[in-house]
HTML snippet that shows the backbone in 3Dmol.js (N, CA, C, O; Angstrom):
<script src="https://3Dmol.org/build/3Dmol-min.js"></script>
<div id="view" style="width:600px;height:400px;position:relative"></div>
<script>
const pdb = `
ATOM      1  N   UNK A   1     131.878 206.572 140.296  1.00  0.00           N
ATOM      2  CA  UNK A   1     131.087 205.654 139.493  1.00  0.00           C
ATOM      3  C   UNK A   1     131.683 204.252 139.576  1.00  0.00           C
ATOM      4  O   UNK A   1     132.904 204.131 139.679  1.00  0.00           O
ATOM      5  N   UNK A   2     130.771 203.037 139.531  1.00  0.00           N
ATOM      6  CA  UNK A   2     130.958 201.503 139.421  1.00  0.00           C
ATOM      7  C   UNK A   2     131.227 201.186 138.501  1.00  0.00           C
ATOM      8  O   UNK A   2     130.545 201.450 137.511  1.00  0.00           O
ATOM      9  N   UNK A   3     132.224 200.556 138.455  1.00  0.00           N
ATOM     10  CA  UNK A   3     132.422 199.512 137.269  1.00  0.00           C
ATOM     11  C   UNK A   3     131.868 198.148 136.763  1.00  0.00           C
ATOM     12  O   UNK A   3     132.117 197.515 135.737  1.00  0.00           O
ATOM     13  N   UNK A   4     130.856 197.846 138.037  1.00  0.00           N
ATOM     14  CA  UNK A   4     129.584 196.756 138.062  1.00  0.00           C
ATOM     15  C   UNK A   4     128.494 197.133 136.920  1.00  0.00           C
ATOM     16  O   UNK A   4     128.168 198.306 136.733  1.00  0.00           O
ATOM     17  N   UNK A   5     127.933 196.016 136.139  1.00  0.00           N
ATOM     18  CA  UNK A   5     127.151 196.150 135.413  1.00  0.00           C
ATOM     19  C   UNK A   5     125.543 195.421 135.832  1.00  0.00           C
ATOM     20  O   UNK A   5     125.178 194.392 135.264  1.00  0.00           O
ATOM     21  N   UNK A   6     124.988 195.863 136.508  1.00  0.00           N
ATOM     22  CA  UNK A   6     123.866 195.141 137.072  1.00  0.00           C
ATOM     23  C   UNK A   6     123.009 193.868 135.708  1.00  0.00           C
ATOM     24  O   UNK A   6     122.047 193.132 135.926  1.00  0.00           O
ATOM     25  N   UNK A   7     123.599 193.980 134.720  1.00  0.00           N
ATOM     26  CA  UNK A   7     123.040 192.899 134.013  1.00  0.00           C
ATOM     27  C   UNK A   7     124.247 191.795 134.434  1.00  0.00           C
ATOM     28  O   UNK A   7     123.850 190.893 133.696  1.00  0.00           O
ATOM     29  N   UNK A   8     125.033 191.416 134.869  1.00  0.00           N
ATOM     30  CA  UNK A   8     126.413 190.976 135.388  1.00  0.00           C
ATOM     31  C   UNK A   8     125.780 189.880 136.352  1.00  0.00           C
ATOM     32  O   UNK A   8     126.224 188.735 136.439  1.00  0.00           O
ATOM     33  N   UNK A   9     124.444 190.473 137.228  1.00  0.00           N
ATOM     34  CA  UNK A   9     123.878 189.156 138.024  1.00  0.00           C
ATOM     35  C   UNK A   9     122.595 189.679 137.976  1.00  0.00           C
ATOM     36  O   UNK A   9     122.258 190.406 138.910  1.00  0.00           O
ATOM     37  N   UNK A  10     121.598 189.398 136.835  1.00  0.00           N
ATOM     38  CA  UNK A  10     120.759 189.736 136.864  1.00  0.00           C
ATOM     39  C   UNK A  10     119.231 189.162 138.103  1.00  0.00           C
ATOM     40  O   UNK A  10     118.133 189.634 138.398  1.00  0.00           O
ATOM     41  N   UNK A  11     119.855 188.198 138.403  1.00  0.00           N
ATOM     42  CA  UNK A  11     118.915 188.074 140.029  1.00  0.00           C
ATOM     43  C   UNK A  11     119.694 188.242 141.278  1.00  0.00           C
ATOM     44  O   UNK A  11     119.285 187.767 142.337  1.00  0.00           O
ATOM     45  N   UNK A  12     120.895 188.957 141.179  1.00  0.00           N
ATOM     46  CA  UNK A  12     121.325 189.743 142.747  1.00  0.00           C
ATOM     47  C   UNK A  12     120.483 189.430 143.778  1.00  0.00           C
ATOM     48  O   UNK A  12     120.536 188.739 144.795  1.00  0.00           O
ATOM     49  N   UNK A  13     119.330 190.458 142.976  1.00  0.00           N
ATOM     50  CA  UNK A  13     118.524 191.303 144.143  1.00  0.00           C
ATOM     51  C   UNK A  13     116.642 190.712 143.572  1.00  0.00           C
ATOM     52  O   UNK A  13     115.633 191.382 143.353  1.00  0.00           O
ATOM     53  N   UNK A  14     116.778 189.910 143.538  1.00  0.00           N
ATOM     54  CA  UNK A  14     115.774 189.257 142.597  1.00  0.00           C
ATOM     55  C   UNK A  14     114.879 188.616 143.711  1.00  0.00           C
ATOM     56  O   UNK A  14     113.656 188.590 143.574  1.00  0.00           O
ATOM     57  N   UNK A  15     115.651 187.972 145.083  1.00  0.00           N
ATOM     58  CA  UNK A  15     114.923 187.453 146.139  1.00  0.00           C
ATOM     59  C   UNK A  15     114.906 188.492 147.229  1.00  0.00           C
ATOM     60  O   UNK A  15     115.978 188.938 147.638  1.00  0.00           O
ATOM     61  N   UNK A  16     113.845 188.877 147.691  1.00  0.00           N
ATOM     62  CA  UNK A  16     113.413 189.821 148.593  1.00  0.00           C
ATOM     63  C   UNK A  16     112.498 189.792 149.325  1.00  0.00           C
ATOM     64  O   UNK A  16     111.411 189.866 148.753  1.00  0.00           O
ATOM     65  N   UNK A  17     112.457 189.666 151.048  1.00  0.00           N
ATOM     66  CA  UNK A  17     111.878 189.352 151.857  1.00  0.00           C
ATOM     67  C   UNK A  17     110.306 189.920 151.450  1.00  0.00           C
ATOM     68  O   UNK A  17     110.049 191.089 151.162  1.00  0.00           O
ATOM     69  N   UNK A  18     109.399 188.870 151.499  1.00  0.00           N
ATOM     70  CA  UNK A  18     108.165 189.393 151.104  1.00  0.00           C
ATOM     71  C   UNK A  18     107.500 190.447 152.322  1.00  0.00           C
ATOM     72  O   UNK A  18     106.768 191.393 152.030  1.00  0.00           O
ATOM     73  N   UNK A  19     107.864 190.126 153.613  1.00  0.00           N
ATOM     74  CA  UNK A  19     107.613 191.447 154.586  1.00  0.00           C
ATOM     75  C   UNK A  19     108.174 193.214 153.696  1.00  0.00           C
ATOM     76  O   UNK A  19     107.675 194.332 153.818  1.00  0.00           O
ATOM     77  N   UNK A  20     109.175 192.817 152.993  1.00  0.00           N
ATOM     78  CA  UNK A  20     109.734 194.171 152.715  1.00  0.00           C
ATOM     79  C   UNK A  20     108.931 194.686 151.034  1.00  0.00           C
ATOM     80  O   UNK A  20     109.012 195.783 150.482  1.00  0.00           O
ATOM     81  N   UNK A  21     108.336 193.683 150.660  1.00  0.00           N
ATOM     82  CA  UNK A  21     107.850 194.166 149.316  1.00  0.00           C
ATOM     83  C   UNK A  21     106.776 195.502 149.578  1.00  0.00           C
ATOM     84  O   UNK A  21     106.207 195.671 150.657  1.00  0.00           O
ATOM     85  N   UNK A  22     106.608 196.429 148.371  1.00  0.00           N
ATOM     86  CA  UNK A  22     105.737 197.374 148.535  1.00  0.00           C
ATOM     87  C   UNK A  22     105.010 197.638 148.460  1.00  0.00           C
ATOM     88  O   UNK A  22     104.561 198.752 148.730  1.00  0.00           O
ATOM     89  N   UNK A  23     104.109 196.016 147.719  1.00  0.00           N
ATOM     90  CA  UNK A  23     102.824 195.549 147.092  1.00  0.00           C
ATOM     91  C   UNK A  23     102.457 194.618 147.663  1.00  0.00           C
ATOM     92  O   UNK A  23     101.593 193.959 147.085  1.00  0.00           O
ATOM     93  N   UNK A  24     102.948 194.114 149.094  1.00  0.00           N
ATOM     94  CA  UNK A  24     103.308 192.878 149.866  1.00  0.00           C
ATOM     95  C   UNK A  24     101.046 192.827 150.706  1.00  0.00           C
ATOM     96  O   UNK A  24     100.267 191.983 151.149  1.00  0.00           O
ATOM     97  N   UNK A  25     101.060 193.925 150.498  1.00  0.00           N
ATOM     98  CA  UNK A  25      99.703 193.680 151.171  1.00  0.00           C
ATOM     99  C   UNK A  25      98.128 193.849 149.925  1.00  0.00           C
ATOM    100  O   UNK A  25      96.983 193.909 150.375  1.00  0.00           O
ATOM    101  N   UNK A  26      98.391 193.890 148.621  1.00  0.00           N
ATOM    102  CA  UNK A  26      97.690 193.746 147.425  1.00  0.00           C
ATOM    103  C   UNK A  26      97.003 192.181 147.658  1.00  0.00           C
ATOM    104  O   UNK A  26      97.391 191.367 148.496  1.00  0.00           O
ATOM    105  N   UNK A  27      96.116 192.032 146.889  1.00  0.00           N
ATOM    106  CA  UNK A  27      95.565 190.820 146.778  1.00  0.00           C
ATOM    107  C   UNK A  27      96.514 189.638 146.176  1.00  0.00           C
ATOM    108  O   UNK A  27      97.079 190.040 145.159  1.00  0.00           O
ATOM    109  N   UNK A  28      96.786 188.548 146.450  1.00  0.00           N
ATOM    110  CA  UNK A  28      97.441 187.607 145.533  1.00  0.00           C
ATOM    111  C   UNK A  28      97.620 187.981 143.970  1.00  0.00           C
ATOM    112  O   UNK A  28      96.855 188.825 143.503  1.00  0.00           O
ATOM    113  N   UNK A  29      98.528 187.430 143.203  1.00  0.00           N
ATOM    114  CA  UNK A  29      98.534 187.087 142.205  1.00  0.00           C
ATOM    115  C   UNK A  29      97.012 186.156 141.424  1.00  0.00           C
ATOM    116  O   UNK A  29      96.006 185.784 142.029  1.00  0.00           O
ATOM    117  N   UNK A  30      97.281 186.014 140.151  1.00  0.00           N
ATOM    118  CA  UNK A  30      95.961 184.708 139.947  1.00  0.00           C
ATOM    119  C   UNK A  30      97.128 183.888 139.876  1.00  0.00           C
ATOM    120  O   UNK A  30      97.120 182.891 140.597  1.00  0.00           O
ATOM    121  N   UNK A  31      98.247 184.117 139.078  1.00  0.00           N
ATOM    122  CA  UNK A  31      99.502 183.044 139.435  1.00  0.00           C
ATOM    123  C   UNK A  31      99.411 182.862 140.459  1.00  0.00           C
ATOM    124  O   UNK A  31      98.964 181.733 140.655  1.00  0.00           O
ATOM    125  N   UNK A  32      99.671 183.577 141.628  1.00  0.00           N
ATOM    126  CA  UNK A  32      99.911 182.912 142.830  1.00  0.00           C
ATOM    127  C   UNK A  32      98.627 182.035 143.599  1.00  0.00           C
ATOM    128  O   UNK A  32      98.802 181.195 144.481  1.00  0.00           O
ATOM    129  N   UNK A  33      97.541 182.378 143.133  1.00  0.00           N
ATOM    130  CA  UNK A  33      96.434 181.867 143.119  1.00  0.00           C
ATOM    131  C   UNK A  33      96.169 180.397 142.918  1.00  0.00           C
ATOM    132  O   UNK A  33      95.659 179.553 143.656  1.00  0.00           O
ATOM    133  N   UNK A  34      96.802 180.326 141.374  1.00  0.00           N
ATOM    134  CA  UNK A  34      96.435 179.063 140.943  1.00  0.00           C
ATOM    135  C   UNK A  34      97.793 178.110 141.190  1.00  0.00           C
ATOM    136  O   UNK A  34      97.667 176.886 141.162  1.00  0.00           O
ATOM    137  N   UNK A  35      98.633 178.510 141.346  1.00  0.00           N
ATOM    138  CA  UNK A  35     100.026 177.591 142.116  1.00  0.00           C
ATOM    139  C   UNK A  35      99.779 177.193 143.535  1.00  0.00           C
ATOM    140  O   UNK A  35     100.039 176.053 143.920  1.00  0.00           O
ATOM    141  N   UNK A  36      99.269 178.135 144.341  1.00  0.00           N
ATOM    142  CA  UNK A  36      98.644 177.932 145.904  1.00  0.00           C
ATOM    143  C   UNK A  36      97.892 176.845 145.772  1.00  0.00           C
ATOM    144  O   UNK A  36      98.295 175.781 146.242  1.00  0.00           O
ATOM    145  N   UNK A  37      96.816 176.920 145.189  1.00  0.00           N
ATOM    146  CA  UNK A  37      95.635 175.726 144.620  1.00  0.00           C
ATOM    147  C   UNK A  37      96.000 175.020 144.551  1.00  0.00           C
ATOM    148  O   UNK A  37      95.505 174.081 145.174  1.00  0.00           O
ATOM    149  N   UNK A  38      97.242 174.782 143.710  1.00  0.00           N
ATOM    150  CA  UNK A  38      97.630 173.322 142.987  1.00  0.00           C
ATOM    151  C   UNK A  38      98.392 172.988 144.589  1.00  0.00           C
ATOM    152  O   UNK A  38      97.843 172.264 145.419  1.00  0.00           O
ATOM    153  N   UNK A  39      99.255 173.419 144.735  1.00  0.00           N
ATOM    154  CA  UNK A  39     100.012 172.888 145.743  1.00  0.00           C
ATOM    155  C   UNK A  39      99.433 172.579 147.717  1.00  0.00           C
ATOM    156  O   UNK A  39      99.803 172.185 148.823  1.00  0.00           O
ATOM    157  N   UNK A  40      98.323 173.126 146.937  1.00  0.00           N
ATOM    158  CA  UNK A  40      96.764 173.029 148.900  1.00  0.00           C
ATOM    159  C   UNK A  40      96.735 171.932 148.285  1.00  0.00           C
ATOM    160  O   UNK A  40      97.010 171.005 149.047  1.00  0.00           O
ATOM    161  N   UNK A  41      96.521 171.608 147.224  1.00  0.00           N
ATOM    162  CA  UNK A  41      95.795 170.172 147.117  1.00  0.00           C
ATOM    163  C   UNK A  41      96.433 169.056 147.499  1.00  0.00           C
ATOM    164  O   UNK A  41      95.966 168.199 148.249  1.00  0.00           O
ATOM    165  N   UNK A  42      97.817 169.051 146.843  1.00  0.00           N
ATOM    166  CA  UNK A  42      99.249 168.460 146.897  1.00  0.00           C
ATOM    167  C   UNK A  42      99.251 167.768 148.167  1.00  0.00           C
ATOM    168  O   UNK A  42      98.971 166.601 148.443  1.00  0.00           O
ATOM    169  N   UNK A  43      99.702 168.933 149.017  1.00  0.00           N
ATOM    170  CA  UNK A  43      99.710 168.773 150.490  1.00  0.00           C
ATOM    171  C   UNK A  43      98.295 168.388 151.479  1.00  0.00           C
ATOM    172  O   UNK A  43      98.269 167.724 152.515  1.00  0.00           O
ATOM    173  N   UNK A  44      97.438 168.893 150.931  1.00  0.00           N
ATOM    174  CA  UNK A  44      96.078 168.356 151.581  1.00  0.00           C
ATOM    175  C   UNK A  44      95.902 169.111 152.505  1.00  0.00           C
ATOM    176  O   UNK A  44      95.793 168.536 153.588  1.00  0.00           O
ATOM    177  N   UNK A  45      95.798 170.641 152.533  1.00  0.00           N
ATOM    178  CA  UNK A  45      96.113 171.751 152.839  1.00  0.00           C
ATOM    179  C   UNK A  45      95.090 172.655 152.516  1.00  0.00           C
ATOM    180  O   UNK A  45      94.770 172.980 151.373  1.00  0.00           O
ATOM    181  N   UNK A  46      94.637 173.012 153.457  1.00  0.00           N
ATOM    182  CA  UNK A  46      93.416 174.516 153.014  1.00  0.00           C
ATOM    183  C   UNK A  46      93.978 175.534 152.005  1.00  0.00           C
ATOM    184  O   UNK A  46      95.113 176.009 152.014  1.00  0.00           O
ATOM    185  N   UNK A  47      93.259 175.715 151.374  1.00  0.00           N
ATOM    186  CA  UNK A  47      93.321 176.688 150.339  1.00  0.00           C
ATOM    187  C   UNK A  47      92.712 178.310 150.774  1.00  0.00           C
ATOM    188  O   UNK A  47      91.511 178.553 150.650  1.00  0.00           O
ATOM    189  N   UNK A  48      93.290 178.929 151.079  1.00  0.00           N
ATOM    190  CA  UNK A  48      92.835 180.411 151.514  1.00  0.00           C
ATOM    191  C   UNK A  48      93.238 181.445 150.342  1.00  0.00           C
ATOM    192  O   UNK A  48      94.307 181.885 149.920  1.00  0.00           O
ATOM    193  N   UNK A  49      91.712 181.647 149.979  1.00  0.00           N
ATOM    194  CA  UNK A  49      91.526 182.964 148.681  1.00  0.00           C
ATOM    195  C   UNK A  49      91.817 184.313 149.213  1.00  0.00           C
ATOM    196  O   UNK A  49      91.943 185.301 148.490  1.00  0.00           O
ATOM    197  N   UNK A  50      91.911 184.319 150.399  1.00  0.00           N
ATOM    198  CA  UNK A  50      92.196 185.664 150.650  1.00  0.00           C
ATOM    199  C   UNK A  50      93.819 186.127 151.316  1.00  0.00           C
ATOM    200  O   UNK A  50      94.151 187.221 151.772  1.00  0.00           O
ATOM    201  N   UNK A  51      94.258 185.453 151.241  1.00  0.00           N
ATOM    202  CA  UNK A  51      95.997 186.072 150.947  1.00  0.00           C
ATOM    203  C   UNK A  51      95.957 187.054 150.440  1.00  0.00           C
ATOM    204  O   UNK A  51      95.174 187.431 149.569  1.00  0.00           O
ATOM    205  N   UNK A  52      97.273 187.892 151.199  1.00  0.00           N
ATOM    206  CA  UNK A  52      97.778 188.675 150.200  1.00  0.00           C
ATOM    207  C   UNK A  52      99.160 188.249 149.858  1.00  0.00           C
ATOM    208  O   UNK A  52      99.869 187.462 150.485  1.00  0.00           O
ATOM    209  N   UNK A  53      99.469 188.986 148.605  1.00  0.00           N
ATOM    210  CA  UNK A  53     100.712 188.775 147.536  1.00  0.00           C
ATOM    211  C   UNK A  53     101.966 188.229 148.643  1.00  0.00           C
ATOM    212  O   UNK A  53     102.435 187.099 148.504  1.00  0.00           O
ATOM    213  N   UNK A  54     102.346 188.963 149.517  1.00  0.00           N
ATOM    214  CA  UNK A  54     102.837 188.746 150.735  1.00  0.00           C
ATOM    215  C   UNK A  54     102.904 187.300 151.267  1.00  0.00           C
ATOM    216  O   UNK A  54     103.786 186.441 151.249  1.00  0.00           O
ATOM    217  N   UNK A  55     101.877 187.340 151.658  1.00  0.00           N
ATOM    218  CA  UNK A  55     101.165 186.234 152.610  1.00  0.00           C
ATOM    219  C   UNK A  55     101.250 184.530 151.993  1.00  0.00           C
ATOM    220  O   UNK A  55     101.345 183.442 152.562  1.00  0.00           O
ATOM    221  N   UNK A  56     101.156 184.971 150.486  1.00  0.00           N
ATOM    222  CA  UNK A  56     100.301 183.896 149.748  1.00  0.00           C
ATOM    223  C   UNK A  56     102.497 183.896 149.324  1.00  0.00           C
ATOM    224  O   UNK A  56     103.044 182.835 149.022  1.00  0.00           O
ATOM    225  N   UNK A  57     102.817 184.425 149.360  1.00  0.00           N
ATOM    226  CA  UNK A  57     104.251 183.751 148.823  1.00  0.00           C
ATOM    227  C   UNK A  57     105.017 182.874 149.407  1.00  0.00           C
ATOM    228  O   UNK A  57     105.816 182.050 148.963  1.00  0.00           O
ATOM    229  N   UNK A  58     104.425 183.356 151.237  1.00  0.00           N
ATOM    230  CA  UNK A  58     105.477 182.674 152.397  1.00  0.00           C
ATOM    231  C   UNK A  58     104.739 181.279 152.205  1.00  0.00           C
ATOM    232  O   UNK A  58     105.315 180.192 152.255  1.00  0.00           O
ATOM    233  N   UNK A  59     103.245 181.483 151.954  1.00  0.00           N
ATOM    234  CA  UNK A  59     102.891 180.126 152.008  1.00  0.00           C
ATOM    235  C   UNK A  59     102.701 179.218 150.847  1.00  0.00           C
ATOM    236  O   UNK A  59     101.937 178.267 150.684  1.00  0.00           O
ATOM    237  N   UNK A  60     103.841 179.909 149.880  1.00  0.00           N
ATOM    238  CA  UNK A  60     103.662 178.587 148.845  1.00  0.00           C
ATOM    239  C   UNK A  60     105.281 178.619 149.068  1.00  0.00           C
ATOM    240  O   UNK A  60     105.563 177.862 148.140  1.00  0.00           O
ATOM    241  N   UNK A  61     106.548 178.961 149.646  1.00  0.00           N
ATOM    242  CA  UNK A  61     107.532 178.339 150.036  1.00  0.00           C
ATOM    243  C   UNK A  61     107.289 177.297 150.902  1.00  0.00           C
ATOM    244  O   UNK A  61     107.860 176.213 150.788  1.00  0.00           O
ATOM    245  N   UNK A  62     106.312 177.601 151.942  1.00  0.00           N
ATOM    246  CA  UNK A  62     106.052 176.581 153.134  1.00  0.00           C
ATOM    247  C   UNK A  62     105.303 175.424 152.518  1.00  0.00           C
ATOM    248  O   UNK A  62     105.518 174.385 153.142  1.00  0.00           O
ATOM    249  N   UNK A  63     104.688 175.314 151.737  1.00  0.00           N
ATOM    250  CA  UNK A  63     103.954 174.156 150.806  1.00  0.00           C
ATOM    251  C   UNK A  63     104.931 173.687 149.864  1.00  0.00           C
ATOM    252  O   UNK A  63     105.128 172.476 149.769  1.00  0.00           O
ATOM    253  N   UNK A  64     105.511 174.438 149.218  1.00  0.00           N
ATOM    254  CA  UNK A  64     106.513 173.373 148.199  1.00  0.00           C
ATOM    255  C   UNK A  64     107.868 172.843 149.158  1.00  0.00           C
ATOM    256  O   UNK A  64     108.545 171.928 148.691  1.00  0.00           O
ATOM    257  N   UNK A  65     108.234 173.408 150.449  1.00  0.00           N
ATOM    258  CA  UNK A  65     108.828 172.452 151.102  1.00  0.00           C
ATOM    259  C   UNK A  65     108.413 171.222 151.895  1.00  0.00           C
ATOM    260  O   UNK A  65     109.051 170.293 152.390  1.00  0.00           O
ATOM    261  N   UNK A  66     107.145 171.531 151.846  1.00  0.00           N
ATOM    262  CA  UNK A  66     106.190 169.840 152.290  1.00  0.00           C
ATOM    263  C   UNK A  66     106.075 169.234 151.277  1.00  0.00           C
ATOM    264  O   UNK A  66     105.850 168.023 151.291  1.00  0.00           O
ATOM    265  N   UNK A  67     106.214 169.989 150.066  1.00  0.00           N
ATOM    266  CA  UNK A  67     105.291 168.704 149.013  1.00  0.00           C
ATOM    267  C   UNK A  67     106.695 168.578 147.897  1.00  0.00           C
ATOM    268  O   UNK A  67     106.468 168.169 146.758  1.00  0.00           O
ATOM    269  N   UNK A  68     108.080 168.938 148.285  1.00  0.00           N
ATOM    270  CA  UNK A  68     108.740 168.623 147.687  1.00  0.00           C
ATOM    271  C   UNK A  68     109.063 169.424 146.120  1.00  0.00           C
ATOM    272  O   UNK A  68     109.969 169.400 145.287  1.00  0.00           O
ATOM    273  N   UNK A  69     107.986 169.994 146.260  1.00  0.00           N
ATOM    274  CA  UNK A  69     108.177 170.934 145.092  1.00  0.00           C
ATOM    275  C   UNK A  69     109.136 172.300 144.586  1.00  0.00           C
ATOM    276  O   UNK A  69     109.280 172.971 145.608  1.00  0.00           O
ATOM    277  N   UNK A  70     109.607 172.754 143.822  1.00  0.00           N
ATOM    278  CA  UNK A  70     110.429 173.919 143.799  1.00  0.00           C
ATOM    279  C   UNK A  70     111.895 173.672 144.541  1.00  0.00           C
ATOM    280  O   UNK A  70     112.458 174.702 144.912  1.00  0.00           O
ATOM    281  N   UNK A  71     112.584 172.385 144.802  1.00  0.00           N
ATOM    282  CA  UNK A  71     113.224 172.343 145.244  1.00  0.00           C
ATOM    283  C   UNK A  71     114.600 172.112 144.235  1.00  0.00           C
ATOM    284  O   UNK A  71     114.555 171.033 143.644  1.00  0.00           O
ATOM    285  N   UNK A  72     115.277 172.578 144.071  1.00  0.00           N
ATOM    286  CA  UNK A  72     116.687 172.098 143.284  1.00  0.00           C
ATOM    287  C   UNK A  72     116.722 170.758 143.312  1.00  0.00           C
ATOM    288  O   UNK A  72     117.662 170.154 142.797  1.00  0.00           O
TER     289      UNK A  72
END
`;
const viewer = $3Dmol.createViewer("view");
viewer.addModel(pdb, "pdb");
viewer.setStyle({}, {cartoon: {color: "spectrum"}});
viewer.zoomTo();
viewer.render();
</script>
């Protein structure tokens, strides 16, 4: 047995390749929906409703690093 307490780093494991998620091919979020939206616009960027959860995550990293957003 560990002597690690997984509340100790509670986002460890918190970032996880969206290829590997298990819900990665479900429809978007409406969160992810309406953050995509905001940030197509931002960038001046097509807005595609049909992402999936997956899909629609890589491309709101790839949009908030154009539009400056989500960045530390």
């Amino acid at each position: 047995m560990t002597d690690q307490n997984p509340k100790d780093h509670p986002t460890g494991n918190a970032e996880k390749n969206p290829d590997d998620w298990t819900t990665g091919d479900e429809a978007m979020t409406g969160a992810q929906a309406s953050y995509l939206k905001t940030l197509s616009e931002e960038a001046n960027e097509e807005f595609d409703d049909s992402l999936t959860k997956a899909d629609a995550s890589k491309r709101i990293d790839a949009l908030q690093a154009k539009t400056g957003r989500g960045t530390d």
